[in-house]
C-alpha positions in Angstrom: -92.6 -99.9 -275.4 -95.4 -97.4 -276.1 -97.8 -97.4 -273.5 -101.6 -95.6 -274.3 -102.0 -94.0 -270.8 -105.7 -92.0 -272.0 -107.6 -95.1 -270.6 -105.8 -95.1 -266.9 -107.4 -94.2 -263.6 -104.8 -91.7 -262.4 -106.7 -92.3 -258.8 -106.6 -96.1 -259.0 -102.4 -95.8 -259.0 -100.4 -95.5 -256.3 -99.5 -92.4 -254.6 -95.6 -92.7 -255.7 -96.6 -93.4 -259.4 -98.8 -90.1 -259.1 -95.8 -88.3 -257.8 -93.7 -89.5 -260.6 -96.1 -89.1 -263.4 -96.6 -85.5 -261.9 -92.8 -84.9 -263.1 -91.9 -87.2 -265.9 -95.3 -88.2 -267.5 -97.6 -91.2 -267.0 -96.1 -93.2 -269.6 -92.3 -92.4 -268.5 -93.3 -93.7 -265.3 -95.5 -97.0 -266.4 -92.1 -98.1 -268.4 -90.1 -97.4 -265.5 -92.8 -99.5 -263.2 -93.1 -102.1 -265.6 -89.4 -102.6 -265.8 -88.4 -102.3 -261.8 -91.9 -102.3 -260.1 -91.5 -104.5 -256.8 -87.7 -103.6 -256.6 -85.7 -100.5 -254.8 -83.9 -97.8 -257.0 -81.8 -94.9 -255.9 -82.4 -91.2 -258.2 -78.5 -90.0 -259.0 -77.2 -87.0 -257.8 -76.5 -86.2 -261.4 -78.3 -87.9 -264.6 -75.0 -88.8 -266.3 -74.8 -91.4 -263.0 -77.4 -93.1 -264.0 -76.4 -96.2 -266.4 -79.1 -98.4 -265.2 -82.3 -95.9 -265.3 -80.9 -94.6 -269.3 -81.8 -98.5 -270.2 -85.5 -97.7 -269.2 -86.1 -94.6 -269.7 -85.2 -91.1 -271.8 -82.1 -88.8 -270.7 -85.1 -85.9 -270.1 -86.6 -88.3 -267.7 -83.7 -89.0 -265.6 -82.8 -85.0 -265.5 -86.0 -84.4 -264.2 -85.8 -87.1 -261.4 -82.5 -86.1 -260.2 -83.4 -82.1 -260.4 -86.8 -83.5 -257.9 -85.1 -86.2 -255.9 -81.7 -86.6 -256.1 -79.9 -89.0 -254.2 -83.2 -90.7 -252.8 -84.4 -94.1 -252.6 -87.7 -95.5 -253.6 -89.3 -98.9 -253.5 -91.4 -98.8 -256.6 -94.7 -100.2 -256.7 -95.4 -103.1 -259.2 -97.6 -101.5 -262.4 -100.3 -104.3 -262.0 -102.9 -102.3 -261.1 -102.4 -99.6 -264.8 -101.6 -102.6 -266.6 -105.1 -104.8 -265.9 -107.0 -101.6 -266.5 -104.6 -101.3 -270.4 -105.9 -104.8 -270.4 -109.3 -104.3 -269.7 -109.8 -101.3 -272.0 -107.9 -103.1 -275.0 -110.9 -106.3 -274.1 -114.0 -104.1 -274.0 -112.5 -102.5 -277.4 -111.5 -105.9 -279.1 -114.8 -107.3 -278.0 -116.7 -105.4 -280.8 -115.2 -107.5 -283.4 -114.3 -111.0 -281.6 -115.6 -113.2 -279.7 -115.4 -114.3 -275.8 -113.6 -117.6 -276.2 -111.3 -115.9 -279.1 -110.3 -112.8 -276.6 -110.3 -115.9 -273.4 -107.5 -117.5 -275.5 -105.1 -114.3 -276.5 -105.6 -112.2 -273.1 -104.9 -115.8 -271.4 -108.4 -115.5 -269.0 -111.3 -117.2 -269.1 -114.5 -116.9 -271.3 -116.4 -115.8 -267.7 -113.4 -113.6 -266.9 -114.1 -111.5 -270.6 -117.8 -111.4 -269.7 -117.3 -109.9 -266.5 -114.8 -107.1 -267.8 -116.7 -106.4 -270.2 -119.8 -105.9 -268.1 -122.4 -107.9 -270.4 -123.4 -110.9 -269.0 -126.4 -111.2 -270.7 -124.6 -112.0 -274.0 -123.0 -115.6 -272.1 -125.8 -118.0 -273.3 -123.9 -120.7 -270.6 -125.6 -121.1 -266.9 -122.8 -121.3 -264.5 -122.5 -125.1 -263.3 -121.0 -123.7 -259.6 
């Protein structure tokens, strides 16, 4: 998966993910988050230990976590937070050429939802009923 990490909030992520980030990259660390976020894994005392983590991400990656933490266990947070703002971003761009009910239908939201991340409610012609 190749994840465009120029459009995150390094401060809107957790602390852990910064730490990580700081040592394998932003984007190593999104696949890894996006793959085990919620769940507990354990950095190997040596990379070649590490079956499970070579299914997520690159052989450089894992040398560098086990040269910074090896041995330790870390609940990882959930990515949520980096992935709504990829979402957001890819919205505001895609909005320049489609439409609210179009972008509603493929980001799965609502047409109100688009208009608020895309900070223009002047352009929904529709009075909310509620």
């Amino acid at each position: 998966m190749s994840i465009d990490t120029t459009q995150i909030n390094e401060r809107l992520v957790s602390p852990l993910t910064r730490i990580f980030a700081k040592e394998i990259g932003l984007a190593q660390t999104l696949t890894l988050l996006i793959a085990r976020g919620g769940t507990q894994i354990r950095i190997p005392s040596v990379p070649e230990e590490s079956t499970e983590l070579s299914k997520i991400i690159t052989t450089d990656s894992i040398a560098k976590l086990t040269a910074k933490f090896s041995g330790k266990r870390f609940d990882l947070p959930k990515a949520d937070g980096a992935i709504k703002q990829l979402r957001n971003q890819a919205i505001k761009a895609a909005f320049k050429t489609k439409t609210a009910p179009q972008l509603a239908i493929e980001f799965g939201l609502s047409r109100k939802q688009i208009f608020n991340i895309v900070g223009n409610e002047q352009t929904n012609p529709t009075l909310s009923l509620f």
